[in-house]
C-alpha positions in Angstrom: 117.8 95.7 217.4 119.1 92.0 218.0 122.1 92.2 215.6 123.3 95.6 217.7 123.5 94.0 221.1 125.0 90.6 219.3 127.2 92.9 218.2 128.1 94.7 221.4 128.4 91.4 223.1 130.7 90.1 221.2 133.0 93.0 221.4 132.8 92.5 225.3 133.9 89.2 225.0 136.7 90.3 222.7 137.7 93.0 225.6 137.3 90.7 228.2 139.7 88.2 226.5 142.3 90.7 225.8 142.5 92.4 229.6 142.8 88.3 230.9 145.9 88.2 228.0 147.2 91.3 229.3 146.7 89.8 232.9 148.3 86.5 232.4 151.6 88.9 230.8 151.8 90.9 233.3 151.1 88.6 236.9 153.8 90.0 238.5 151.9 93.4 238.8 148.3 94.4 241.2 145.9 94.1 238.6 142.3 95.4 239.4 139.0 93.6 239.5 138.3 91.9 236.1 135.2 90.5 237.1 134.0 94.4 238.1 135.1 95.1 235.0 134.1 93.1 232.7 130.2 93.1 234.6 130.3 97.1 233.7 131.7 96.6 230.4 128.5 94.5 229.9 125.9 96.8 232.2 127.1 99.6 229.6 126.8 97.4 226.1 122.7 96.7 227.3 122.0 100.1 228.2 123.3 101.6 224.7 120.2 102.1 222.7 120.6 100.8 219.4 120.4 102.7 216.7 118.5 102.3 213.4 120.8 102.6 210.7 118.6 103.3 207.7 120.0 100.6 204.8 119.7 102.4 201.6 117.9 101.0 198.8 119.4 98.3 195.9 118.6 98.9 192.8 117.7 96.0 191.1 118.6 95.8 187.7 115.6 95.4 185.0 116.8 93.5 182.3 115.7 95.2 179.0 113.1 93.3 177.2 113.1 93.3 173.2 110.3 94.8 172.1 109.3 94.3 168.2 108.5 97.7 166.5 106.2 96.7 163.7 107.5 98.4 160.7 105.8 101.2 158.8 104.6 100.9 155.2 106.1 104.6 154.6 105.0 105.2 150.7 107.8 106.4 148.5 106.3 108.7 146.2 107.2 107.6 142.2 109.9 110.0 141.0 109.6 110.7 136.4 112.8 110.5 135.8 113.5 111.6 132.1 114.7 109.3 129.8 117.1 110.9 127.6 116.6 110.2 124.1 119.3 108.1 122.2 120.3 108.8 118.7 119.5 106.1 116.5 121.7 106.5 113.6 120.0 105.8 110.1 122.1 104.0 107.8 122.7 105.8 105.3 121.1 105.0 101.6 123.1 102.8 99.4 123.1 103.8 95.5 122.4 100.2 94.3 123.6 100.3 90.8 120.1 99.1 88.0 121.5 97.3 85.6 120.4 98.6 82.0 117.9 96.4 80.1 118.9 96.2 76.7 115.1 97.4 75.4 115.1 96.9 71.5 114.3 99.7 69.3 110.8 98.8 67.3 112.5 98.2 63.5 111.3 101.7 61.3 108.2 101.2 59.1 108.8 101.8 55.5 107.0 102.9 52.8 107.3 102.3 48.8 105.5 104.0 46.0 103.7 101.8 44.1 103.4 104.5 41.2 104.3 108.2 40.7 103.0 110.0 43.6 102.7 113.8 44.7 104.5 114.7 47.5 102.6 116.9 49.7 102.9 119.3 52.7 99.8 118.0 54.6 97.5 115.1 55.3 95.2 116.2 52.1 95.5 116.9 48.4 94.7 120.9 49.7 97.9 120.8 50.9 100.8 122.1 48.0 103.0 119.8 46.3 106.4 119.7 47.6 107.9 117.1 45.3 107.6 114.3 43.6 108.2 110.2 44.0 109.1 107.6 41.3 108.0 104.5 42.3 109.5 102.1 43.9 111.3 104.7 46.1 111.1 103.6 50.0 111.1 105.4 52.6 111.2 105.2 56.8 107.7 106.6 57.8 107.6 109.1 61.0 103.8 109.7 61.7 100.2 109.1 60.1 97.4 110.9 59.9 93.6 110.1 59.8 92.2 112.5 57.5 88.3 112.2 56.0 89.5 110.7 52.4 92.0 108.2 54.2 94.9 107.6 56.2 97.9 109.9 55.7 101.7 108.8 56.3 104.5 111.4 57.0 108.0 110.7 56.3 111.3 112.6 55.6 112.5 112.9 52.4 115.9 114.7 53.6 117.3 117.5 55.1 114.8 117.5 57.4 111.9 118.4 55.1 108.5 116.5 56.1 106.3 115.1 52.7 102.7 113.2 53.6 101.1 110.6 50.5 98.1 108.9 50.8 98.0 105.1 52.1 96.7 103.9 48.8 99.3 105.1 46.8 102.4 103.3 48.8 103.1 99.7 49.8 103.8 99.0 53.9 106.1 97.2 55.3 106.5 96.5 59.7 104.2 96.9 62.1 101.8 99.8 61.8 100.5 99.7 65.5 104.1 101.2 65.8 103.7 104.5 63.6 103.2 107.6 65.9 100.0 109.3 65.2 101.1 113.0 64.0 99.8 116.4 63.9 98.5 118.4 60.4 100.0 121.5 59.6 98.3 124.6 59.1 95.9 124.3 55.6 97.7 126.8 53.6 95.5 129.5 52.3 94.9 128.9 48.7 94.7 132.5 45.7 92.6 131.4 43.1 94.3 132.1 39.7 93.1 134.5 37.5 91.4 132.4 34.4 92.5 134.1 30.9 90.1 135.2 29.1 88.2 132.7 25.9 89.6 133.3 22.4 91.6 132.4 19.6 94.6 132.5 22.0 93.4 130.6 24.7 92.0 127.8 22.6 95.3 128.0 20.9 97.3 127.7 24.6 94.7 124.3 25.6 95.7 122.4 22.4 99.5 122.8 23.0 99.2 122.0 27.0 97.2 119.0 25.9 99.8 118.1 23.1 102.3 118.3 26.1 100.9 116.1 28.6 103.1 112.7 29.3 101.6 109.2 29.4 99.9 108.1 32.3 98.6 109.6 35.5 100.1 111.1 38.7 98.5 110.1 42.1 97.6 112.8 44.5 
């Protein structure tokens, strides 16, 4: 190849160059045939064969290149996560004192005879007599009574014994919307009494009793 005998040439020149420095050092000496020399020197470069020194490869750098990787929609499953419950705390009830009213008491109902009356256990003249009233006398009446000759009043007379008299045999005073309606005891169960029998006795025994009676009537 061209660049081997260049090569080869140039190292004959170099040769040739240092045997004529050598020469010029040494004159004083036989020096052989430089001319001879130098001609074989050159005879021998040509006739070398050259030799084909393989030249290995270069790697040429590739520069990376920035390729975009598209993302991926990966889908993220939905975790439950439990919610704890919180304790809401209830307030606790406040006792918010009720003022009392001040409710007035209805005023009592009273009664007054407005003659001598029968006092008697029940709403009814079948009832016994349990005492008598002047009149006049008042009293605070507890209950009434609807019974089929008229209206009935109960009231206490003391110690708590319960006597009833007829409406029109006592004068009312206060409201009688207010007067609880009350309950008839039992009819007592009356014994008929024996009648004595007609004579000179019993004759005798109706005059007296009628010689006896007082003046003036008693209600029921």
């Amino acid at each position: 190849m061209k660049p081997n005998r260049l090569g080869f040439a140039l190292v004959a020149v170099a040769l040739i160059v240092a045997a004529l420095a050598l020469t010029g050092c040494n004159a004083a000496q036989p020096t052989p045939d430089i001319s001879a020399t130098v001609a074989k020197a050159i005879e021998e470069t040509a006739a070398a064969k050259p030799t084909d020194t393989p030249v290995p490869p270069t790697a040429t750098p590739v520069p990376p290149t920035d390729t975009p990787i598209p993302p991926t929609d990966t889908p993220v499953p939905p975790t439950d996560t439990p919610i704890p419950p919180t304790d809401t705390p209830v307030p606790e009830p406040t006792d918010t004192p009720i003022p009392p009213t001040d409710t007035p008491a209805p005023e009592p109902v009273q009664l007054t005879f407005n003659k001598a009356v029968n006092l008697r256990g029940g709403p009814g003249t079948n009832y016994l007599v349990v005492g008598k009233g002047a009149q006049g006398d008042s009293y605070a009446i507890v209950g009434q009574y609807e019974a089929s000759d008229g209206v009935w009043y109960q009231f206490d007379v003391g110690d708590e014994k319960m006597a009833w008299v007829r409406e029109d045999l006592v004068e009312i005073s206060g409201a009688v919307e207010n007067i609880a309606v009350a309950e008839a005891p039992p009819t007592p169960e009356v014994t008929p009494t024996p009648k004595p029998p007609a004579g000179p006795r019993h004759h005798a025994l109706l005059q007296r009793q009628s010689r006896c009676r007082p003046v003036g009537t008693l209600g029921v």
